[in-house]
C-alpha positions in Angstrom: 0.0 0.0 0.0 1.2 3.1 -0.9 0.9 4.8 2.7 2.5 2.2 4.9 5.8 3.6 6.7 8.8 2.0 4.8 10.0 -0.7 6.4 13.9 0.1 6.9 16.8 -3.2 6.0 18.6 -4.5 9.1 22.0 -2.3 9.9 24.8 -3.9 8.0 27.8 -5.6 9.9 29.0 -2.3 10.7 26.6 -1.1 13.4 28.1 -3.7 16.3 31.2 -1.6 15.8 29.6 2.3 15.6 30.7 4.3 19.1 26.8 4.9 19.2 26.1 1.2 19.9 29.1 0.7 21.9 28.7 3.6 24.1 25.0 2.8 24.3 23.1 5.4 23.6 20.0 5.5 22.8 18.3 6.2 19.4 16.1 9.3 20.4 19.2 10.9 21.2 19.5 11.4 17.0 16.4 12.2 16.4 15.1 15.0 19.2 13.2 17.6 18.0 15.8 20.4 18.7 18.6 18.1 17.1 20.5 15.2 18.3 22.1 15.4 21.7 25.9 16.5 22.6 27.1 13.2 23.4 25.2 11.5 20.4 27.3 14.2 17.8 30.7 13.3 20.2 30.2 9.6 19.6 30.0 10.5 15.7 32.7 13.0 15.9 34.8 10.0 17.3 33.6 6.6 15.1 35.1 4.7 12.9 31.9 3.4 10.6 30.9 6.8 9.9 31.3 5.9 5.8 28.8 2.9 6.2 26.7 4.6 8.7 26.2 7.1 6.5 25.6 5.4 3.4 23.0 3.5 5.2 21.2 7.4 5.8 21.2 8.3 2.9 19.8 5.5 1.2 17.2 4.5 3.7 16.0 7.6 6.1 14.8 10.7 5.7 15.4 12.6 9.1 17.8 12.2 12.0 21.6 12.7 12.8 23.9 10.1 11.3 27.5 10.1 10.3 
């Protein structure tokens, strides 16, 4: 149906080793209203999948902080 929410592909290989996951912080942090939180853009500032993690965004979502 054309109005169902798209339905996003599983995170590659790459998320178990994004700071985000290993620092564990949660996903809202990305996506607040007034923009992600300080220690979400620290953990990108410092990560070492940001090339994946992006590609991932801009294929597959249409609002947040990633990469």
């Amino acid at each position: 149906m054309a109005n169902e929410p798209k339905t996003l592909p599983m995170l590659g290989l790459w998320s178990a080793h994004a700071t985000c996951h290993r620092w564990g912080i949660d996903p809202n942090e990305y996506f607040a209203e007034d923009g992600p939180s300080d220690r979400a853009r620290s953990a990108c500032q410092v990560c070492t999948v940001r090339a994946p993690c992006l590609a991932y965004a801009l294929e597959y979502t249409p609002s947040g902080y990633w990469a």
